[in-house]
Backbone as ProteinMPNN parsed JSONL, in Angstrom:
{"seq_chain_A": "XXXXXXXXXXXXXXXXXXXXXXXXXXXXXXXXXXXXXXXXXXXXXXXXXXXXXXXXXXXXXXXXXXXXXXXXXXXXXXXXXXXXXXXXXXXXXXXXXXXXXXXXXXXXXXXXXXXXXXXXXXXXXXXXXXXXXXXXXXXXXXXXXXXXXXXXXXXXXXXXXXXXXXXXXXXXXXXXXXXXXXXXXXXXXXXXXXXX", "coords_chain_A": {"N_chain_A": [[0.835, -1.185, 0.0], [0.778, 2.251, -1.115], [1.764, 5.124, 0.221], [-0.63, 7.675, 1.482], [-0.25, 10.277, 1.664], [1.828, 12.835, 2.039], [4.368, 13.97, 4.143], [6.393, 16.95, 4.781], [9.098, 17.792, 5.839], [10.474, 20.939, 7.75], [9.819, 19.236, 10.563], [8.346, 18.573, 14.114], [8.858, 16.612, 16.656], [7.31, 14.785, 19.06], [8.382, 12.88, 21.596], [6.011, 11.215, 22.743], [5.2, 7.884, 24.77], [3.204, 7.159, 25.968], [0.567, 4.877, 25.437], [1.576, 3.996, 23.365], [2.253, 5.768, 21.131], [3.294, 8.183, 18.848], [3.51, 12.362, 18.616], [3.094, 14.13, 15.471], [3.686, 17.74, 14.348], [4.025, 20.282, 12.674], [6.371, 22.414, 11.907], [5.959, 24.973, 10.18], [3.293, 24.848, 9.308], [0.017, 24.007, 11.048], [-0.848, 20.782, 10.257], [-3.476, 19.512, 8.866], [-6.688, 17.631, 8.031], [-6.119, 15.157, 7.775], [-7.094, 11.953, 8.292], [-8.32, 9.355, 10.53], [-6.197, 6.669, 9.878], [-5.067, 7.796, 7.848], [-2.02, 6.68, 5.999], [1.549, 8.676, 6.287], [4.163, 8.859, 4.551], [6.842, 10.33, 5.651], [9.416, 12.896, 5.584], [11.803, 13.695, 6.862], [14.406, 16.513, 7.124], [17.917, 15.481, 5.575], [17.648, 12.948, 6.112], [15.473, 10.002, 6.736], [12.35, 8.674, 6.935], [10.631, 5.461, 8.091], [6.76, 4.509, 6.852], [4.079, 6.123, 8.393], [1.236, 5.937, 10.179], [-1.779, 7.261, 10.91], [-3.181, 7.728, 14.06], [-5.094, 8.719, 15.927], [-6.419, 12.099, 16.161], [-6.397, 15.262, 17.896], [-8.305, 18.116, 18.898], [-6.572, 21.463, 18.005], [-4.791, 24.518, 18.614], [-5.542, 26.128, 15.479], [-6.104, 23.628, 13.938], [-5.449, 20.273, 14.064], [-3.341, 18.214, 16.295], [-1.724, 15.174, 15.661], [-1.794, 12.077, 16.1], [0.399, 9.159, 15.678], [0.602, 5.59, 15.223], [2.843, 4.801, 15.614], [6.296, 4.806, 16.939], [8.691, 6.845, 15.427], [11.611, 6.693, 13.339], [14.812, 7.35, 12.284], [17.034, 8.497, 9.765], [20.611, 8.845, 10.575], [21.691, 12.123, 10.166], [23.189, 14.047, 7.793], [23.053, 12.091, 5.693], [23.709, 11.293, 2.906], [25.402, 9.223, 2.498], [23.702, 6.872, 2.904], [21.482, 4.119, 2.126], [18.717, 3.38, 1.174], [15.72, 1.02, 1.012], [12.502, 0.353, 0.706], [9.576, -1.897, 1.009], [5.927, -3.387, 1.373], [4.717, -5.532, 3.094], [3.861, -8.71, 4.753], [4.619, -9.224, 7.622], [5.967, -11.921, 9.857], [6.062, -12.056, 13.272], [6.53, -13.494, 16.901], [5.299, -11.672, 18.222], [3.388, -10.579, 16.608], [1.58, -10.577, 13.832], [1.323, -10.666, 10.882], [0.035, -7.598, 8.154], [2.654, -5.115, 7.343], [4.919, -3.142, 6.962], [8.68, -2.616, 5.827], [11.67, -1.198, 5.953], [14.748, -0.858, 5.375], [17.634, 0.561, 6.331], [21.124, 1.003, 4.647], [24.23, 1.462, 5.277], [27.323, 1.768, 3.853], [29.363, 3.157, 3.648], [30.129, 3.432, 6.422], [29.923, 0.811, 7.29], [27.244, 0.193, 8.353], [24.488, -1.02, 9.527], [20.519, -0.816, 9.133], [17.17, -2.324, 10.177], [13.802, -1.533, 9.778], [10.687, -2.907, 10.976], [7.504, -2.037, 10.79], [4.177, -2.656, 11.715], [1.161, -2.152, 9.98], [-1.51, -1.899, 11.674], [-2.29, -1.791, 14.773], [-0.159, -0.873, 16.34], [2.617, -2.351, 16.3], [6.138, -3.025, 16.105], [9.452, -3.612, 15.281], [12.889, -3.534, 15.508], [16.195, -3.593, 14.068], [19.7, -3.338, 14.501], [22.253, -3.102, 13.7], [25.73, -4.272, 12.3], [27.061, -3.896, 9.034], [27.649, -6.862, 7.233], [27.717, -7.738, 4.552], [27.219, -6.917, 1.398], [26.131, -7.601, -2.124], [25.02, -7.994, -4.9], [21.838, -7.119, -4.339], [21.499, -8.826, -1.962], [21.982, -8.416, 1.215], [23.229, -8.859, 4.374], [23.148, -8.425, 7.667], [24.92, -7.777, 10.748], [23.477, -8.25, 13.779], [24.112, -6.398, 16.276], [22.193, -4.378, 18.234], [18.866, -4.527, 19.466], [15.29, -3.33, 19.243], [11.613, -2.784, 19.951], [8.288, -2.305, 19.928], [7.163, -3.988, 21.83], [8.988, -3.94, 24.079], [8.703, -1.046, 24.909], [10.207, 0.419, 23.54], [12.974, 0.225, 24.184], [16.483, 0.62, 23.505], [18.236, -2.537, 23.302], [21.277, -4.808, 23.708], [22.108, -7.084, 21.673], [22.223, -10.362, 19.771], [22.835, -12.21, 16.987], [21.423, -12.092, 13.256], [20.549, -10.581, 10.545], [19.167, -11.542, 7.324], [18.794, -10.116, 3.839], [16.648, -9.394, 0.961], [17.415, -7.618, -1.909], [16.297, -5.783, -4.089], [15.72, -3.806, -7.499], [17.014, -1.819, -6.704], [15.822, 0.325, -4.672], [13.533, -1.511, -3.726], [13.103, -3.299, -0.54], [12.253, -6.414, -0.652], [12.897, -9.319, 0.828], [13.078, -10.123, 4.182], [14.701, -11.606, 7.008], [15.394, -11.899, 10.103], [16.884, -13.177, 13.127], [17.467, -13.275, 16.087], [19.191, -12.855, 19.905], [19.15, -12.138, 23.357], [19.009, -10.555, 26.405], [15.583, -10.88, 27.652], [14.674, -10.971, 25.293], [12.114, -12.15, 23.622], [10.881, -12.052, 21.596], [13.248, -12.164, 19.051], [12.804, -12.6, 16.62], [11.595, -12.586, 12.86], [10.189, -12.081, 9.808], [9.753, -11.249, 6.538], [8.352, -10.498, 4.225], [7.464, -9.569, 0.769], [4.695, -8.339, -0.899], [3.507, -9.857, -3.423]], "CA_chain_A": [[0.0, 0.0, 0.0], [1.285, 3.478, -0.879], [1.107, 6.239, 1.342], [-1.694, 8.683, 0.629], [0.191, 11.961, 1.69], [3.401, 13.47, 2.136], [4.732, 15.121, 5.323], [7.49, 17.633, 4.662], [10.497, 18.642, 6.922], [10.872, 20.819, 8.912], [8.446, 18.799, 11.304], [9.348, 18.152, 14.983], [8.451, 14.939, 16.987], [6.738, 14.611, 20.933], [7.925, 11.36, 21.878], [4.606, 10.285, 23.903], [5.607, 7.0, 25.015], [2.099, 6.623, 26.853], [-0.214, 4.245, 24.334], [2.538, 4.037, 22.061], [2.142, 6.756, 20.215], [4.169, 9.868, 18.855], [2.364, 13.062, 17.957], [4.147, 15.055, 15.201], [3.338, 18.787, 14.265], [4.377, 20.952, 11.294], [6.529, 23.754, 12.043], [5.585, 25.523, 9.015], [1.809, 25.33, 9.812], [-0.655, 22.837, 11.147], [-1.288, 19.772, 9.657], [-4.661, 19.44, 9.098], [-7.839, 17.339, 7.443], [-5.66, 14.079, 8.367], [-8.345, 11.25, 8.904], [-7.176, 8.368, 11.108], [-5.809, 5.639, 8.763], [-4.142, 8.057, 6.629], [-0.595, 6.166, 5.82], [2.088, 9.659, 5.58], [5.791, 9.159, 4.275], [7.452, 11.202, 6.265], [10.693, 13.213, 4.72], [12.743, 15.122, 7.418], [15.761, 17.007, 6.431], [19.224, 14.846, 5.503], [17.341, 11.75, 7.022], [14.254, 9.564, 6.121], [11.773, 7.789, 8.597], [9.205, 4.69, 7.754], [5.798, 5.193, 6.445], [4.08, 5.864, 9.423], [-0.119, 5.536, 10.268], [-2.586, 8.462, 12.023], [-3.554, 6.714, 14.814], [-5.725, 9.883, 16.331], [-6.171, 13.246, 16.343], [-6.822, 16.226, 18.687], [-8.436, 19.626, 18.73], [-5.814, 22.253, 18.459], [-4.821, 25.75, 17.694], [-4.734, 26.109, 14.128], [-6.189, 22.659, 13.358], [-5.154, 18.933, 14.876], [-2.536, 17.342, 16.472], [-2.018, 13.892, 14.819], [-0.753, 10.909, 16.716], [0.518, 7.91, 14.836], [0.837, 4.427, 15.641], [3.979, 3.677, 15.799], [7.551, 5.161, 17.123], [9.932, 7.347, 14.108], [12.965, 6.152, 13.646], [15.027, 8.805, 11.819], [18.33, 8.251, 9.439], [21.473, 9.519, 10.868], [22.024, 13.348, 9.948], [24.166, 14.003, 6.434], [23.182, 10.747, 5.226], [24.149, 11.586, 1.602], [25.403, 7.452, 2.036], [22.836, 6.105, 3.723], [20.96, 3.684, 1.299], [17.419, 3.126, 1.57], [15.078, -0.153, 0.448], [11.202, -0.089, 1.33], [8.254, -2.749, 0.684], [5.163, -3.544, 1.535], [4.028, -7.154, 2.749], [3.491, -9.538, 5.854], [5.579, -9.625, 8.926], [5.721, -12.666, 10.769], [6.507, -12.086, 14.67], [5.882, -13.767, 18.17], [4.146, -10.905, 18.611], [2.316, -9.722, 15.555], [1.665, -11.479, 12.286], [-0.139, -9.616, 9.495], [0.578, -6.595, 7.341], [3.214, -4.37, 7.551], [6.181, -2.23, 6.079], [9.61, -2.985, 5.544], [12.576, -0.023, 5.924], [16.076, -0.765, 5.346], [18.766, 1.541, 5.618], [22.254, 0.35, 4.919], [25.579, 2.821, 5.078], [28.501, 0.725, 3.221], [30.875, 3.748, 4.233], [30.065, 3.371, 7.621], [29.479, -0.52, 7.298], [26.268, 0.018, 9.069], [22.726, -1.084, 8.556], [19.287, -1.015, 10.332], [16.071, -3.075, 9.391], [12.192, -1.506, 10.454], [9.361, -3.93, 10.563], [6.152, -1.713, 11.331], [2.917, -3.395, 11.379], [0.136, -1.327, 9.44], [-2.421, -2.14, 12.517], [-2.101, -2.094, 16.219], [1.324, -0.167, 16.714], [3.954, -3.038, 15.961], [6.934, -2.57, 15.603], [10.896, -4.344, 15.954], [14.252, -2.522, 14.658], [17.689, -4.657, 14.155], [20.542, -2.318, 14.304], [23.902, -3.575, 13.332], [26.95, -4.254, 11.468], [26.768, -4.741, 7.441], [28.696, -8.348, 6.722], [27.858, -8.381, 2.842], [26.44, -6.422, 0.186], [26.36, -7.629, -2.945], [23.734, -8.415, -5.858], [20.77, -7.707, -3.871], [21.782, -9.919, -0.898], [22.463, -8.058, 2.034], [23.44, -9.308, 5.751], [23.797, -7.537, 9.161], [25.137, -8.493, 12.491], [22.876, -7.46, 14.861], [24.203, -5.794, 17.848], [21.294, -4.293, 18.896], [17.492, -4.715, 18.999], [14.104, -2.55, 19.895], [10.56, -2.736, 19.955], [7.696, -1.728, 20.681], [6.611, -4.48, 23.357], [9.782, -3.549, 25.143], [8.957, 0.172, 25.381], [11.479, 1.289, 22.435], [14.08, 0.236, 24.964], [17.609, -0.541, 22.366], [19.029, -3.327, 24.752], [22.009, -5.527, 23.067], [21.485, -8.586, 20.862], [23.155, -10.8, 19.39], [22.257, -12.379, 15.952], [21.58, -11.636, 12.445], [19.254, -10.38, 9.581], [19.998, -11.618, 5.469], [17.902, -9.655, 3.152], [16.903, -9.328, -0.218], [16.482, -6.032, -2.223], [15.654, -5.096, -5.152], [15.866, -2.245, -8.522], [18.126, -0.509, -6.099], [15.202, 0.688, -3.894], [13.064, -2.103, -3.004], [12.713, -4.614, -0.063], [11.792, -8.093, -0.871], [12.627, -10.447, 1.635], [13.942, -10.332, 5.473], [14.95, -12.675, 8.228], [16.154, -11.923, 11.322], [16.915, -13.876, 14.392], [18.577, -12.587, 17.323], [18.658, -13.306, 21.351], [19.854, -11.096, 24.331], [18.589, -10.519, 28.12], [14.553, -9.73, 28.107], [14.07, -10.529, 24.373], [11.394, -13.223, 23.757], [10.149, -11.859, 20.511], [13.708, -11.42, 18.435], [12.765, -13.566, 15.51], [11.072, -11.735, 12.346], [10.403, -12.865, 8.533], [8.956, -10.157, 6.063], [8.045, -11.063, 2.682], [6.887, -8.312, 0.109], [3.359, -8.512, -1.349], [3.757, -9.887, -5.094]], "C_chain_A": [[0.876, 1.243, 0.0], [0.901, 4.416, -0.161], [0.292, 7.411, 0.477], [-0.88, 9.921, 0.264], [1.578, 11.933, 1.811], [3.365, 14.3, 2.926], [5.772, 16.078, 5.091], [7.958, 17.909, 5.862], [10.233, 20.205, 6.874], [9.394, 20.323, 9.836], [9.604, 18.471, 12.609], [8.196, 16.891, 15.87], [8.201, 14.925, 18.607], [6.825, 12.878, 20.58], [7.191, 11.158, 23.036], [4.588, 8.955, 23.968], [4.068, 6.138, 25.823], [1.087, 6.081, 25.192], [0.706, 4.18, 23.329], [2.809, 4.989, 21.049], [3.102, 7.465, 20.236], [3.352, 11.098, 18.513], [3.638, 14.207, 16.767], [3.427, 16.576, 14.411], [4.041, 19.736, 13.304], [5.028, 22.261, 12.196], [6.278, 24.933, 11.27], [3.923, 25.91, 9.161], [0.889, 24.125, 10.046], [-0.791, 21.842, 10.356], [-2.661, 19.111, 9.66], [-5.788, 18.435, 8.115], [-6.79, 15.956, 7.063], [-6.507, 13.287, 8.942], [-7.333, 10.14, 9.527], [-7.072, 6.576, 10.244], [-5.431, 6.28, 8.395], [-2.811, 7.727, 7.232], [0.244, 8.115, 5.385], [3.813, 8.524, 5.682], [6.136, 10.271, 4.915], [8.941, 11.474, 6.066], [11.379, 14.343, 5.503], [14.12, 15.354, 6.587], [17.127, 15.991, 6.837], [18.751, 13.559, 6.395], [15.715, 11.248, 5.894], [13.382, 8.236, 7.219], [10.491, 6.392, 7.46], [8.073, 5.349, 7.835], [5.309, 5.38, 7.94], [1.986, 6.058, 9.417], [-0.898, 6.601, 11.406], [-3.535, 7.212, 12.91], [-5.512, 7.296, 15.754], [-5.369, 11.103, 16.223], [-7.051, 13.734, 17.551], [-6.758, 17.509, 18.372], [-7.246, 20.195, 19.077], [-5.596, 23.284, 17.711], [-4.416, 25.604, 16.31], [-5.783, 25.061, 13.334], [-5.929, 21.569, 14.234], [-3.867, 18.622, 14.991], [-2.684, 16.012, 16.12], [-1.37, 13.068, 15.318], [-0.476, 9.706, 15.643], [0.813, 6.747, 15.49], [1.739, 3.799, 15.822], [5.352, 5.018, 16.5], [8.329, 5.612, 15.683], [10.969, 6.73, 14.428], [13.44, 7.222, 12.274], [16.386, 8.531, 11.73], [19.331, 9.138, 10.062], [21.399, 11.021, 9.709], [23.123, 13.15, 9.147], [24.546, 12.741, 6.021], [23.44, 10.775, 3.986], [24.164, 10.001, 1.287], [24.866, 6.591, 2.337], [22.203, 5.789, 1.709], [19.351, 3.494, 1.781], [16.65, 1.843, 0.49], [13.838, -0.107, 1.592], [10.265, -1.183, 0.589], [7.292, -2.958, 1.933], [4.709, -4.869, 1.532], [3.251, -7.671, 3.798], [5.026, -9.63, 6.447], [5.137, -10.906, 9.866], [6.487, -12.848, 12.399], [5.994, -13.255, 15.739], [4.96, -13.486, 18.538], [3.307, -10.439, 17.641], [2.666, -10.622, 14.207], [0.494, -11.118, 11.39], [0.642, -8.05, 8.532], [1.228, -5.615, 7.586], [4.026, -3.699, 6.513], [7.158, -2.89, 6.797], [10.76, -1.626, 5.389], [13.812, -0.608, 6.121], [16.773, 0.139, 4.816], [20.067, 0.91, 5.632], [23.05, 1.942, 4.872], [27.208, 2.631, 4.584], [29.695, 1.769, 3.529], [30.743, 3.813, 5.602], [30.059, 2.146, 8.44], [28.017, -0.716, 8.319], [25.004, -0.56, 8.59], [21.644, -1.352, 9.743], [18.343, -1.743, 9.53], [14.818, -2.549, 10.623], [11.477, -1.89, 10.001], [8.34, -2.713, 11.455], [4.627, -2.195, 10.81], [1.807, -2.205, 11.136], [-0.852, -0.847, 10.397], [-1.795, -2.23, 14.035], [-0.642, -1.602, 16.835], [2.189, -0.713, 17.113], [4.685, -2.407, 15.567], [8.981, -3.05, 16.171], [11.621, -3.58, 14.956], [15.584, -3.473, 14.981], [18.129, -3.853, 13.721], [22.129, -3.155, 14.51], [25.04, -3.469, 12.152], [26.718, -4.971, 9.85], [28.403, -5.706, 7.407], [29.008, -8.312, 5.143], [26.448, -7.742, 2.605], [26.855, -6.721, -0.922], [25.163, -8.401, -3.753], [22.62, -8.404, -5.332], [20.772, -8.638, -2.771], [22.753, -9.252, -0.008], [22.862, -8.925, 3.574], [23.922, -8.503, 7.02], [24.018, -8.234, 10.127], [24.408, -7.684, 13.14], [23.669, -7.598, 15.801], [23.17, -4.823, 18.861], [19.742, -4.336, 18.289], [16.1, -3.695, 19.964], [12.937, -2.369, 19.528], [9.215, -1.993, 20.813], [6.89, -2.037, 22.124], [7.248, -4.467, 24.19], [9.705, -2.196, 25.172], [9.677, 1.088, 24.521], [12.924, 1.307, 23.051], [15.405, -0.103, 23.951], [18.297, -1.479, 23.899], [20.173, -4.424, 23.422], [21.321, -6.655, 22.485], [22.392, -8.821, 20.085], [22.323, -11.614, 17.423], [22.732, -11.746, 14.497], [20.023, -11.622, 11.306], [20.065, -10.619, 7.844], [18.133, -10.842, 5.21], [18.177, -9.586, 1.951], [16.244, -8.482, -0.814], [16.866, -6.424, -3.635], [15.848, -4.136, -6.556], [16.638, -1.11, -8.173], [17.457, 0.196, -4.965], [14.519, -0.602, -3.463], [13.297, -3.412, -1.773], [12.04, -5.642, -0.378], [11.517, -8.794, 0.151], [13.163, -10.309, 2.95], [13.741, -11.421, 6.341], [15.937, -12.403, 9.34], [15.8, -12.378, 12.235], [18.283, -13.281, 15.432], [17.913, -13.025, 18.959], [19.502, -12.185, 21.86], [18.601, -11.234, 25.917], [17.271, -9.892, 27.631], [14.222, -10.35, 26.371], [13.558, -12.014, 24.183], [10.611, -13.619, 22.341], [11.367, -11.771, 19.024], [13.659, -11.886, 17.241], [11.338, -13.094, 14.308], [11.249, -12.382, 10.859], [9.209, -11.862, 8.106], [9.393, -10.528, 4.881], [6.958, -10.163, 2.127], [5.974, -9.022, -0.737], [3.902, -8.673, -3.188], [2.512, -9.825, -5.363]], "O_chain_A": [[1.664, 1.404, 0.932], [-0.288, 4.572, 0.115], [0.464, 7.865, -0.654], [-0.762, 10.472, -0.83], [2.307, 10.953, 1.656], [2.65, 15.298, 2.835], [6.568, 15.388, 5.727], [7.268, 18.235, 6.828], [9.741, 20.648, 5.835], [8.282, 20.85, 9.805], [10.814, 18.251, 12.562], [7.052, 16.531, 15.595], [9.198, 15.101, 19.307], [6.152, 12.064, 19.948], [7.67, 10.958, 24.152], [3.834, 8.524, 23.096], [3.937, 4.95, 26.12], [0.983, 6.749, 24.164], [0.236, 4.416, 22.216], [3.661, 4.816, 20.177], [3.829, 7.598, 21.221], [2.276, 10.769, 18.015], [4.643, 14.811, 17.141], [2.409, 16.272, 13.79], [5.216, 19.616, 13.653], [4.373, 22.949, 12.98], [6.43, 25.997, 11.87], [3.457, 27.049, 9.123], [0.984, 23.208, 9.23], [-0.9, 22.355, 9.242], [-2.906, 18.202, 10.454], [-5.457, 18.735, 6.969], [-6.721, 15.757, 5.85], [-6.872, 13.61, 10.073], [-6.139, 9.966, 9.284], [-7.89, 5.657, 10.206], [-4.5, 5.594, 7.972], [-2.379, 8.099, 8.323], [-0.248, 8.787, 4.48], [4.289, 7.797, 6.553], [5.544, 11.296, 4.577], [9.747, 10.569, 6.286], [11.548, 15.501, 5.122], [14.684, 14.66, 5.741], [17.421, 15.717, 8.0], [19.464, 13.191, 7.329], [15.165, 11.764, 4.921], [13.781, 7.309, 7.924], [9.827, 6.589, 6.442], [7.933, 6.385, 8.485], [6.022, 4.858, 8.797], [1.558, 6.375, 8.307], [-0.566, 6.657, 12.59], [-4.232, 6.261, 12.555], [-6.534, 6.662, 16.017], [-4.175, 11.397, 16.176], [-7.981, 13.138, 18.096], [-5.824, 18.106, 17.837], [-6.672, 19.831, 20.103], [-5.925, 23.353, 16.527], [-3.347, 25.136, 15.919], [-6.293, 25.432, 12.276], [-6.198, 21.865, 15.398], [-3.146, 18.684, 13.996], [-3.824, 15.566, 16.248], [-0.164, 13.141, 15.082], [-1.336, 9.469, 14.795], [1.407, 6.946, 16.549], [1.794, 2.604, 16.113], [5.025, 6.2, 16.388], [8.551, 4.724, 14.861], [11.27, 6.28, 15.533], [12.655, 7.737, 11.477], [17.098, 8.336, 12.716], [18.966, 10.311, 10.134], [21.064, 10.868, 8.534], [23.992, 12.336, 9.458], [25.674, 12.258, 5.93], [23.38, 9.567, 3.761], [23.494, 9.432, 0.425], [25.3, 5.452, 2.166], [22.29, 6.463, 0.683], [19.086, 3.517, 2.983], [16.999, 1.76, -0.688], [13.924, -0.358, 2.794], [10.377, -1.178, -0.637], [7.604, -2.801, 3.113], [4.354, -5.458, 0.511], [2.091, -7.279, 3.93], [6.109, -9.954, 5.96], [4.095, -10.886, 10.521], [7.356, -13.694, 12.609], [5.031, -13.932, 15.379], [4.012, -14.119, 19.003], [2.354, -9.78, 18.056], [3.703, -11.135, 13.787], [-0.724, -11.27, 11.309], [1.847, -7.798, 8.506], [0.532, -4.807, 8.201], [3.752, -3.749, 5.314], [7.013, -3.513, 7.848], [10.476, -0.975, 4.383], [13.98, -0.934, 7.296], [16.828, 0.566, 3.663], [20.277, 0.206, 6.62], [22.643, 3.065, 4.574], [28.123, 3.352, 4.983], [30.849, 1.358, 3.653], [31.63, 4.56, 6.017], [30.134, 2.089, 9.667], [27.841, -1.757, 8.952], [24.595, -0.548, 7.429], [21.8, -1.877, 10.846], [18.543, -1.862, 8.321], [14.76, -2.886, 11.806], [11.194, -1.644, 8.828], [8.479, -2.571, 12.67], [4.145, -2.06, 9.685], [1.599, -1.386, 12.031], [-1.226, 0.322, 10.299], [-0.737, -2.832, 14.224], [-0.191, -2.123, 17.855], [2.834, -0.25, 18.054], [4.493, -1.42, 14.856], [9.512, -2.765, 17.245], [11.197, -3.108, 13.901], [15.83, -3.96, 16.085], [17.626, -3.287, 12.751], [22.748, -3.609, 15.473], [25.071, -2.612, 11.268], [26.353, -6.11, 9.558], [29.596, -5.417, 7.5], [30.04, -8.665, 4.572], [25.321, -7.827, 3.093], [27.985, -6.293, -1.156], [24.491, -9.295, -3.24], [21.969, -9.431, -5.526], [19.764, -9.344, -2.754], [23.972, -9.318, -0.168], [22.438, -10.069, 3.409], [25.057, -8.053, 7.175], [23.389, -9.256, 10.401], [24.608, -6.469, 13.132], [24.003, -8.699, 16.239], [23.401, -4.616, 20.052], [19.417, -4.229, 17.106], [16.123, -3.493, 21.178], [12.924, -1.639, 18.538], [9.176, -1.388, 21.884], [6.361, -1.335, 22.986], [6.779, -4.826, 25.27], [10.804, -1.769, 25.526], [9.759, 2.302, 24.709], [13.838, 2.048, 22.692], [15.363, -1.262, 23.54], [18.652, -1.129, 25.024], [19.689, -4.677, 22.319], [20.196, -7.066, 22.767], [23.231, -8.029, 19.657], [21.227, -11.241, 17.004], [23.79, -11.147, 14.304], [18.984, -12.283, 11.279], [21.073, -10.1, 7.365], [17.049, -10.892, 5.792], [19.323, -9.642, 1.506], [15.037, -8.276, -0.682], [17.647, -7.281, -4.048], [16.678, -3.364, -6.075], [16.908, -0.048, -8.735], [18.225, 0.736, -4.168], [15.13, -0.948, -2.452], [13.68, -4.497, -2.212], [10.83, -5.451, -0.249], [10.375, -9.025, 0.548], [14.36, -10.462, 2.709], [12.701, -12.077, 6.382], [17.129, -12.713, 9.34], [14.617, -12.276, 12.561], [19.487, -13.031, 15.377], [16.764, -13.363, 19.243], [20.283, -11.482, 21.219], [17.639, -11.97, 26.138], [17.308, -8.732, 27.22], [13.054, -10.018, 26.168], [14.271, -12.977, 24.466], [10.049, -14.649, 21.97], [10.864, -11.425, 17.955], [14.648, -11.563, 16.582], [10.185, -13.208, 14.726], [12.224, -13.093, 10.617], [8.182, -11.604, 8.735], [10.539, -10.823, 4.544], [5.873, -9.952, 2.668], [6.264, -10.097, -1.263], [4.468, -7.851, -3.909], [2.133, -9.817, -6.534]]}, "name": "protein", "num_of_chains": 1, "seq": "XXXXXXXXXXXXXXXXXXXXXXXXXXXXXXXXXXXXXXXXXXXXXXXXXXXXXXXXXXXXXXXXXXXXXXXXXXXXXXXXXXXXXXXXXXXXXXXXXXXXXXXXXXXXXXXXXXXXXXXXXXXXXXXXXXXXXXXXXXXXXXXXXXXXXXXXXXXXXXXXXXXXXXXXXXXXXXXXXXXXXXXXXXXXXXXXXXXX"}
């Protein structure tokens, strides 16, 4: 599913940690006539966040505050080398199993890479943050060293593990798998397969 709208930068971010939510707000000027289900892409400056889902709104000057369903996650600053790969499929978790998004960023001059699974519904959501092993043809691999979700709070706590993936035309996600363990994590095992 593509996102309906488009958020522009400069936007700034209330992390509200209560119900999961974030609420985010236009510095430029309200954001307004936002129903809840609208999917936005969200495009801050020198960075790039997963699609993300209006969860609620609230009366406010101007227009509405707009909560979304899930936690931003937000590319390192003067990412010029940051790579990006999104799709659209099924996530299969512990905790959640049904439709979601797919966000990989890799950083091959930094050897870094992250992987976000957010579930479309109910404000899922797991992040594997680690070390890139191998890029090549579409067949990526990270070492996870750390992991965070949303049934732990958005806590990053260590982990051990790894995620192989498979992209795409240069932009898309295809396929992921990650498995990882650490102290507290019960859920770190994830398989996302893009809607053909």
């Amino acid at each position: 599913m593509k996102p309906s709208k488009f958020l522009k930068a400069p936007f700034c971010v209330d992390q509200r940690r209560k119900h999961r939510v974030v609420k985010i707000q236009s510095l430029n000027s309200p954001i307004t006539g936002l129903a809840v289900g609208t999917m936005l892409a969200l495009s801050p400056v020198g960075g790039l966040a997963p699609v993300a889902t209006v969860a609620s709104r609230e009366p406010a000057s101007g227009g509405f505050n707009h909560r979304f369903a899930d936690r931003i996650t937000v590319a390192a600053a003067n990412s010029k080398d940051n790579q990006s790969y999104r799709g659209s499929g099924t996530i299969d978790n512990a905790r959640f199993r049904g439709a979601g998004l797919g966000t990989l960023i890799i950083n091959p001059q930094r050897n870094s890479g992250s992987l976000f699974l957010m579930g479309t519904r109910g404000g899922f959501s797991v992040e594997y943050i680690g070390r890139l092993t191998q890029v090549f043809e579409g067949s990526v691999q990270i070492q996870v060293t750390q992991f965070r979700s949303s049934e732990m709070g958005y806590r990053t706590v260590p982990a051990t593990g790894t995620c192989e993936l498979t992209t795409s035309a240069g932009v898309n996600l295809v396929r992921a798998v990650c498995s990882v363990s650490g102290a507290g994590i019960d859920h770190g095992r994830s398989a996302f397969t893009t809607n053909r």
